[in-house]
C-alpha positions in Angstrom: -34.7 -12.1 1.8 -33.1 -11.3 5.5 -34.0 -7.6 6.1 -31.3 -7.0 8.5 -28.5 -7.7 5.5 -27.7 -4.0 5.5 -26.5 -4.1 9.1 -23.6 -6.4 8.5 -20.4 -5.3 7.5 -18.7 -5.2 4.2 -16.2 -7.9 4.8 -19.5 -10.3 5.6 -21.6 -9.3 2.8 -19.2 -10.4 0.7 -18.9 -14.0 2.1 -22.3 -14.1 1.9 -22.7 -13.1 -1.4 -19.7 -15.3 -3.0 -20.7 -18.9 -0.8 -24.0 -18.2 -2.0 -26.2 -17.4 0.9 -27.7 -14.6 -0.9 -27.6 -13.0 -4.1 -26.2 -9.7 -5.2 -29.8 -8.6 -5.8 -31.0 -9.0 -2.7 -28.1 -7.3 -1.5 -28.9 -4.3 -3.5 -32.7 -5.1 -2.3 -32.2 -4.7 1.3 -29.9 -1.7 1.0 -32.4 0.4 -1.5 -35.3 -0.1 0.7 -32.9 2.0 3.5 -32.3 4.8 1.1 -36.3 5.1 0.1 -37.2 4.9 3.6 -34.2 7.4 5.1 -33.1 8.9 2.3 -35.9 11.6 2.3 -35.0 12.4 5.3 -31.3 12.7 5.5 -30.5 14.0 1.7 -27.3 11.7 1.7 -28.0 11.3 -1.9 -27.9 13.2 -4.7 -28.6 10.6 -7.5 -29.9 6.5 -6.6 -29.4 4.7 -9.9 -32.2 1.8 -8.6 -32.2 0.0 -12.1 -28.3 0.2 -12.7 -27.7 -1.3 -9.5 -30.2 -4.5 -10.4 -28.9 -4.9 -13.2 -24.8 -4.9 -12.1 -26.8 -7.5 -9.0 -28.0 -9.6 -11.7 -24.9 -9.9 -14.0 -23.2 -11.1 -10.7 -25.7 -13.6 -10.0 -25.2 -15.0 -13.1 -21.6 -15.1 -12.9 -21.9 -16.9 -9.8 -24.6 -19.3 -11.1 -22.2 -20.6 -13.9 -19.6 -21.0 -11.4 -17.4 -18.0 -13.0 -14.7 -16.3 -10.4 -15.7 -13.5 -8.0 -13.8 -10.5 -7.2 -13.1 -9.3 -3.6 -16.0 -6.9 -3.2 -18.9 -9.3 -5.3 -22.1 -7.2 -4.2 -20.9 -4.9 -2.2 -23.3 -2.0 -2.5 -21.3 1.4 -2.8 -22.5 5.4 -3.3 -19.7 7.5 -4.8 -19.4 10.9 -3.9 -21.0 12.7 -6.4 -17.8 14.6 -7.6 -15.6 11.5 -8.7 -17.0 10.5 -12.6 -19.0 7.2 -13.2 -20.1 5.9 -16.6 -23.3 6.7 -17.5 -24.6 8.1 -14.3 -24.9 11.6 -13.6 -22.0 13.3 -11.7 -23.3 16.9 -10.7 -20.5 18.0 -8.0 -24.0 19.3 -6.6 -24.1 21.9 -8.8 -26.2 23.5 -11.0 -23.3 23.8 -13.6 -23.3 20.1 -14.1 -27.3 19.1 -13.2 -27.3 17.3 -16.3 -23.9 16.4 -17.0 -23.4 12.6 -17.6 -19.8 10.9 -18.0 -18.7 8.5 -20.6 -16.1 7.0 -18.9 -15.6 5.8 -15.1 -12.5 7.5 -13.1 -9.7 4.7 -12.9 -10.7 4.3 -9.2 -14.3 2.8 -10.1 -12.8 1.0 -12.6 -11.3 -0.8 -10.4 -14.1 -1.2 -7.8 -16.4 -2.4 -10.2 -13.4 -5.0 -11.5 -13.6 -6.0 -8.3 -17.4 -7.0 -8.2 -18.8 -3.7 -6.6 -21.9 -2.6 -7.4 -22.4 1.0 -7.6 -25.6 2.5 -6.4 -25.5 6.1 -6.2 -23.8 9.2 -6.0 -23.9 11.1 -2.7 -24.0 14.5 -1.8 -21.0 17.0 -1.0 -20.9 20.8 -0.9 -20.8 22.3 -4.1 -17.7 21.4 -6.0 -16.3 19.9 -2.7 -15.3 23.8 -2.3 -17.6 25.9 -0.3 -19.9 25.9 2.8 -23.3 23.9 2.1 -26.2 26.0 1.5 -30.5 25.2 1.6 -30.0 26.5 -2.0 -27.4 24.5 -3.2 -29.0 21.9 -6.1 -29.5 19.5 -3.6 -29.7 20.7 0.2 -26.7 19.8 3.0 -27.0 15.8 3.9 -28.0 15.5 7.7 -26.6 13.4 10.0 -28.3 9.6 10.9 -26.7 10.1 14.6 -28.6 13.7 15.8 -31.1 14.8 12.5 -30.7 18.3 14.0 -27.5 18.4 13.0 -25.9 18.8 9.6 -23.3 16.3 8.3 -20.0 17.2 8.3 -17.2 17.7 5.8 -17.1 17.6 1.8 -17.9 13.9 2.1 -20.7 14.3 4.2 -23.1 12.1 2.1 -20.7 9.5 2.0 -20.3 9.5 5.9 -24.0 9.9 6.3 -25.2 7.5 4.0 -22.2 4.9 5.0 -23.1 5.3 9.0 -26.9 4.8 8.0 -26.1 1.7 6.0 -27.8 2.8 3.0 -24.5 1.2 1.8 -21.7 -1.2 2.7 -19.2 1.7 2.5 -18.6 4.8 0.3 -16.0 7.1 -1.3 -14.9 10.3 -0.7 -12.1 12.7 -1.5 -9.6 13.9 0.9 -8.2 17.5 -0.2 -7.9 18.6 3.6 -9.7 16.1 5.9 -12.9 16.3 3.6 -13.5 12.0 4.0 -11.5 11.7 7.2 -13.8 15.1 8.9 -16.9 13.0 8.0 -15.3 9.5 9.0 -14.5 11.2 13.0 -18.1 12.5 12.6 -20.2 9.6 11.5 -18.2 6.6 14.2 -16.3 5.2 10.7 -13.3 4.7 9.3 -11.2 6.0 6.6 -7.5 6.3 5.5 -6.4 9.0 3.1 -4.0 6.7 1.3 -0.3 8.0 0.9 0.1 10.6 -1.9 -0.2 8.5 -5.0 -1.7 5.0 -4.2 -4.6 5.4 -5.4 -5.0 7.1 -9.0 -7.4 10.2 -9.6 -7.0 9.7 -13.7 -10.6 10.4 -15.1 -11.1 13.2 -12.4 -9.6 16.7 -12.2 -5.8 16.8 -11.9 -5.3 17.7 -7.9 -1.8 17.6 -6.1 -3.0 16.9 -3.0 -6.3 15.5 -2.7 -7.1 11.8 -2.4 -9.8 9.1 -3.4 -10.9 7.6 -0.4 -13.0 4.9 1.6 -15.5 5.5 4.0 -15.8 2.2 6.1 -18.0 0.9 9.2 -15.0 -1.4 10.4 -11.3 -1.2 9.7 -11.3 -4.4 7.8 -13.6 -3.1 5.5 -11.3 -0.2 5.0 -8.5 -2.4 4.0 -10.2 -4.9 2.2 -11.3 -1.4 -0.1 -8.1 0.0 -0.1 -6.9 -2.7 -1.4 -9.3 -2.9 -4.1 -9.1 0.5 -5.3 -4.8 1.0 -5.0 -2.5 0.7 -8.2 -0.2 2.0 -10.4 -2.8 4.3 -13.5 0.2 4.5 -16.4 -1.7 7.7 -17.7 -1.1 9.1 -14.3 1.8 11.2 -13.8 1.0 11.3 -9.9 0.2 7.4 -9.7 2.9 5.5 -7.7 4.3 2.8 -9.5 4.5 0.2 -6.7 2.7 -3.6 -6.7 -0.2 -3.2 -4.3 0.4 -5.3 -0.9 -2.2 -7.8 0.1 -3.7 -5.5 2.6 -6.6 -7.7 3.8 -3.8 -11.0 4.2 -1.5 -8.6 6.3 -4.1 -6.4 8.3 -3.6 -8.9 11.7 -0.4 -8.5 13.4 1.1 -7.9 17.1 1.4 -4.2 17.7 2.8 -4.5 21.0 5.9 -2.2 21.1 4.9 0.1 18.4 5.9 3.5 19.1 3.4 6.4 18.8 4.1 10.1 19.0 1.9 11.9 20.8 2.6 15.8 20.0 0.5 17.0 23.4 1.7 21.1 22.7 0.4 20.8 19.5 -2.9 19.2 20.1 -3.7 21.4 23.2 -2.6 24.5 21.2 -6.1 23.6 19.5 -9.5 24.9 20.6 -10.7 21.4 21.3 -14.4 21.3 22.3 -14.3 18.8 25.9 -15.7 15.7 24.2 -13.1 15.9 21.6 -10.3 16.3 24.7 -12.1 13.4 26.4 -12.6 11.3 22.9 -8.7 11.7 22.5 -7.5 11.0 25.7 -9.8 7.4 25.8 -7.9 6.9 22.4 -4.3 7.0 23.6 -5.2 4.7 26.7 -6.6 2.3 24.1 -3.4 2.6 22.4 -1.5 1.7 25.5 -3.8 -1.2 26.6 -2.9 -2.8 22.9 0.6 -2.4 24.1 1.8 0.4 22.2 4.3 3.2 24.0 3.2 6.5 23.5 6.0 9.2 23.2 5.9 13.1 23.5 6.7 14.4 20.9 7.1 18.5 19.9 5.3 18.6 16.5 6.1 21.5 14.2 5.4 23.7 11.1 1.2 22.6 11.2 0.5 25.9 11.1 2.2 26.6 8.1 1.8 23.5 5.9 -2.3 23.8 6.6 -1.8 27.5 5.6 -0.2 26.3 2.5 -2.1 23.5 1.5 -5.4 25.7 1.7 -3.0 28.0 -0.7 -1.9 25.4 -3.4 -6.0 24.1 -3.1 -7.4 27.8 -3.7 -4.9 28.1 -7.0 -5.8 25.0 -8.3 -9.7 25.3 -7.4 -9.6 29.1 -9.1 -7.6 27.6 -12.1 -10.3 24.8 -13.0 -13.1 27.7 -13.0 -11.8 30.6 -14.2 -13.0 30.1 -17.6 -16.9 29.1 -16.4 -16.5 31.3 -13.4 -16.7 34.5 -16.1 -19.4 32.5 -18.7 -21.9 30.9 -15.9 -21.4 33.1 -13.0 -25.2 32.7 -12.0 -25.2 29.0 -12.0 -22.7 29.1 -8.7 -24.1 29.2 -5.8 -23.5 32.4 -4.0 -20.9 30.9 -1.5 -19.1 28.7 -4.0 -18.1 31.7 -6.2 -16.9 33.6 -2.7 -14.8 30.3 -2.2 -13.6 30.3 -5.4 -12.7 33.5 -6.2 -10.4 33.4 -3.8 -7.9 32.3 -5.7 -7.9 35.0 -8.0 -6.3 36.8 -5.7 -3.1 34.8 -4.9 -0.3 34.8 -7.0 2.3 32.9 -8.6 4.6 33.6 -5.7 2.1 33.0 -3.3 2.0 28.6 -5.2 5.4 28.4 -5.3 6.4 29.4 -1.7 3.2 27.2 -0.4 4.7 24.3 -2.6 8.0 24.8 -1.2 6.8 25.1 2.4 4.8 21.6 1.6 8.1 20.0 0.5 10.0 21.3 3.7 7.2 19.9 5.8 6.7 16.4 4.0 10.5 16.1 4.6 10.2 17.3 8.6 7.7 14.7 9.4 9.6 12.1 7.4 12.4 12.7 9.1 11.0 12.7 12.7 8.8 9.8 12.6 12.3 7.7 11.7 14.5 9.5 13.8 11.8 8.7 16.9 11.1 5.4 15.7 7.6 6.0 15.2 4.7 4.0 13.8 2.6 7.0 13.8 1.7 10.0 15.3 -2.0 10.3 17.4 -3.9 13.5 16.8 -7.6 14.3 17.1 -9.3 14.4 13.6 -11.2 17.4 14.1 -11.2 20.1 17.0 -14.5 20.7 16.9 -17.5 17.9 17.4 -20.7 19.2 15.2 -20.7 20.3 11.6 -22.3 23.7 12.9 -19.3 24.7 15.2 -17.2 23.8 12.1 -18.2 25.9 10.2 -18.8 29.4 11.9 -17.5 31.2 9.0 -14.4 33.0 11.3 -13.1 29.8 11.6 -14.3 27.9 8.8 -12.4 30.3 6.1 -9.2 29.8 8.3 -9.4 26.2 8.2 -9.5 25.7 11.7 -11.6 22.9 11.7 -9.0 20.8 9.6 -6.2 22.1 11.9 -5.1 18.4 12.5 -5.9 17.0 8.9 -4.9 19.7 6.0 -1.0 19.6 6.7 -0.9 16.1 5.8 -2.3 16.7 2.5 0.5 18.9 1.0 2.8 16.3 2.9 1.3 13.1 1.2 1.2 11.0 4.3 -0.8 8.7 5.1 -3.6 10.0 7.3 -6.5 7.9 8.8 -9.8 8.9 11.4 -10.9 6.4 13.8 -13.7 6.1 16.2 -13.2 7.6 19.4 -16.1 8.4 21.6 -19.5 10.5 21.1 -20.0 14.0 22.3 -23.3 15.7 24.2 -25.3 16.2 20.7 -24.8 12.4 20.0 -22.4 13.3 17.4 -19.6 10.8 17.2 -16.1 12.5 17.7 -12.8 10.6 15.8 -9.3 10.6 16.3 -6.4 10.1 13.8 -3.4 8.2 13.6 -0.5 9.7 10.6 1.7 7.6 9.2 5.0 7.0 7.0 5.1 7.6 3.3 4.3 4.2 1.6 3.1 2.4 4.9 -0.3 2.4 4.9 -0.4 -0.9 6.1 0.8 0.1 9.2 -1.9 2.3 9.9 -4.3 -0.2 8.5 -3.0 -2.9 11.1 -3.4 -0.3 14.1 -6.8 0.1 13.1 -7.6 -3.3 12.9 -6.2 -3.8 16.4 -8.1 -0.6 17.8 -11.4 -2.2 16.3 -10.6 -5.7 17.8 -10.6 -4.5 21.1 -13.4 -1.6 20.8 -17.3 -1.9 20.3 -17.7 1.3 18.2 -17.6 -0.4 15.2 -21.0 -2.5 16.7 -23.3 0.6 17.6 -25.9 2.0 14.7 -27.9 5.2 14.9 -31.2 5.4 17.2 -32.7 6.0 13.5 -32.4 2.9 11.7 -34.1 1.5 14.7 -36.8 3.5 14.4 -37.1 3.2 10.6 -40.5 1.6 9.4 
C-alpha cells in the first residue's frame, strides 16, 4: 500500500480508486493510520467509525471487482461534522445532551454522498451545538490546528478544517450559519463554498433558514466535484430549490478574463483587519488581475445591519430548538452554550420579523448591485482576524465581529466561498472570499478553479504531517 495516498487530492483518489490502482480499503488504510497517529494530538475527531469505514471500502471493492458502475466520489474518505445526522453512527453536536444519541436515518446530504461512493469515516468536532465558544470542558475538548498546535482551530467547523488540512481525510463537511465552514476553510489554506440558499438540502437535520451544508476541500476542484455530489432538489424540503444540478466538475474550466469584480475597499478597511489579513487580501486582488479580471470599487452597504440580523433570526431559531431541554437538562449544557443560548429568550417576535425583513431588503440590495455593476462577484477578506484566539475575545466574539465579512450573506442566501490567500506570523493561514449571484455558484466555482491554477497554496501541507512517525 503507497503511504503517501493521503497526500493527494480528492479529484486523484478517485481515479485511482475507480481505474483500479488501489482499493477503497487501502484508501481508508492510509487515511486511519493519519488519524491514530495525529488525531490524539489535534482532537479533530469526535467519533472514528474504523470498522464502518472497512466495511463501506470493502463493499466498493467488490463492486468494482464484478465490474459494477462507480459513482463520482468511489473511496473518497470523508468526516462529517458531528452535528449533521449519519445512520447508525453517533452524532453528539459535542454535547453531553446527545453523548449517546445514535440516528436511524442519514440527512439527505449523506445520502447522497454515500450514493455517490463516499465512504464516511467519522464525525468531527465543532463547539457545542455549533452555538457557543469551545471550552476544555466541553464533551470533547476544542480541535487544534495541524498548521501552529498552539493555536486552536477556528470556527464551528473547526474539526472539519483541521482534520481536512491534516489529510486525515480527502475532504469534510461543515455547516455555514455565519461563516462557521468558510472561517475554518480561510484558517486551515482550504476551500469551501457556502452554496446559494437552497442547493443543497438540510432535510434530516434541524430546520435552519440560513445555514448551509458545506464542503471543506484542499483544491477547488475537489470543492466542485463535492458540490456537485451533494446538490439537489429534497421534495420533503420546503427550502430545497427545485432546479437540475449543473455538471459542476464538466464546467469548472473556463476563460475568466474580463470578469468584473467589486472590490467594496470602505467597507473592508472599515474592518479591524490584523496586517496579514490586509496583506493576504491585497495579494488576492493582484491575483485576480493577473488572471485578467477588472477589479471595480464598489461602495458596499447595509453589512452592518444584515450581520446584526442574521445573528438575530440564528439566536430565535437556536433558543426555539432548546427551550424545552434548556428547562429539563440544564446541567448537561455546557456553561457557555446555555449563556449563548439563552440569548434568545430575550428577543422577541418583533425583534424576527424586522431582522427577516432587513435580510430580505439586503438579499435584494446585493442582487441588484452585482447586475447593475456587471459583477461576477464581490472580493472580501473571509475573516478580519487571523487566529482562532483573537476571534474569539469574547467583546468581539458575542458581536460577531469576526464574521463581519461572512454573516450578511447568510440571511441573503448568496453564494459565499473562502479561498487561500497567504499565511500570517503564527503560521496560521489567512483566506479571502469571493460573493456571488443567487443560483451561480458555478461562477464562483470557475474563479476558484482559475485562482488554484495559477497558485501553489493548494500544494503546501503542515510542518506536522512531516514530522508524523
Amino acid at each position: 500500500m503507497d503511504e503517501s495516498l493521503h497526500f493527494l487530492p480528492l479529484s486523484e483518489q478517485v481515479k485511482l480508486v475507480q481505474n483500479g490502482s488501489i482499493s477503497a480499503v487501502e484508501n481508508v488504510q492510509a487515511h486511519l493510520n493519519v488519524i491514530n497517529s495525529l488525531n490524539p494530538r489535534l482532537n479533530s475527531f469526535i467519533t472514528i467509525d474504523s470498522k464502518g469505514a472497512l466495511e463501506q471500502a470493502r463493499k466498493l471493492d467488490r463492486l468494482r471487482s464484478k465490474r459494477e458502475p462507480l459513482g463520482p466520489l468511489a473511496g473518497v474518505i470523508l468526516g462529517i461534522k458531528d452535528s449533521i445526522p449519519t445512520r447508525n453512527l453517533k452524532t453528539t453536536n459535542n454535547s453531553r445532551l446527545l453523548e449517546k444519541w445514535i440516528p436511524k436515518n442519514d440527512a439527505s446530504v449523506i445520502k447522497k454522498l454515500r450514493n455517490a461512493g463516499a465512504i464516511i469515516i467519522g464525525k468531527t468536532n465543532l463547539n457545542e451545538f455549533g452555538w457557543s465558544r469551545p471550552s476544555e470542558l466541553d464533551l470533547m475538548p476544542p480541535p487544534w490546528s495541524p498548521w501552529n498546535i498552539d493555536r486552536m482551530s477556528v470556527g464551528s467547523s473547526s474539526g472539519s478544517g483541521a482534520a481536512t488540512t491534516a489529510r486525515m481525510v480527502g475532504a469534510s463537511l461543515g455547516t455555514d450559519g455565519g461563516g462557521s465552514a468558510r472561517l475554518p476553510a480561510g484558517a486551515n489554506n482550504l476551500y469551501s463554498i457556502k452554496p446559494t440558499h437552497g442547493l443543497v438540502s438540510r432535510f434530516g437535520m434541524d430546520h435552519n433558514q440560513h445555514s448551509e451544508i458545506s464542503p471543506l476541500c484542499r483544491t477547488a476542484l475537489d470543492m466542485a466535484i463535492m458540490l456537485e455530489a451533494m446538490a439537489g432538489y429534497e421534495p420533503k424540503d420546503d427550502m430545497s430549490w427545485p432546479q437540475e444540478v449543473p455538471k459542476y466538475t464538466n464546467m469548472i474550466e473556463t476563460d475568466i478574463s474580463g470578469w468584473r469584480i467589486g472590490v467594496p475597499y470602505k467597507f473592508v478597511t472599515s474592518a479591524p483587519n490584523e496586517l496579514e489579513v490586509k496583506q493576504a487580501y491585497d495579494t488576492f486582488l493582484h491575483t485576480l488581475e493577473d488572471l485578467g479580471c477588472e477589479l471595480v470599487e464598489i461602495d458596499l452597504r447595509g453589512m452592518l445591519e444584515a450581520r446584526s440580523a442574521n445573528f438575530i433570526v440564528l439566536n430565535s431559531e437556536a433558543y426555539q430548538r432548546h427551550q424545552k431541554t434548556l428547562r429539563s437538562n440544564w446541567d448537561d449544557y455546557g456553561k457557555i452554550t446555555r449563556i449563548y443560548l439563552l440569548q434568545g429568550a430575550f428577543l422577541s417576535a418583533n425583534d424576527m420579523l424586522n431582522a427577516t425583513e432587513i435580510g430580505r431588503e439586503f438579499k435584494i440590495y446585493f442582487s441588484d448591485m452585482l447586475s447593475e455593476n456587471n459583477l461576477k462577484a464581490i472580493a472580501t477578506p473571509t475573516s478580519p482576524f487571523a487566529t482562532a484566539e483573537r476571534s474569539r475575545l469574547p467583546q468581539e466574539h458575542s458581536r460577531g465581529v469576526n464574521a463581519c465579512f461572512t454573516a450578511p450573506f447568510n440571511i441573503s442566501g448568496h453564494p459565499s466561498m473562502s479561498l487561500p490567500a497567504g499565511f500570517g506570523e503564527n503560521d496560521i493561514p489567512v483566506g479571502a472570499m469571493l460573493t456571488g449571484a443567487l443560483h451561480d455558484d458555478i461562477s464562483l466555482l470557475q474563479l476558484a478553479f482559475a485562482y488554484d491554477q495559477r497558485t501553489s497554496w493548494s500544494d503546501l501541507t503542515p510542518e506536522l504531517l512531516e514530522q508524523r512517525t
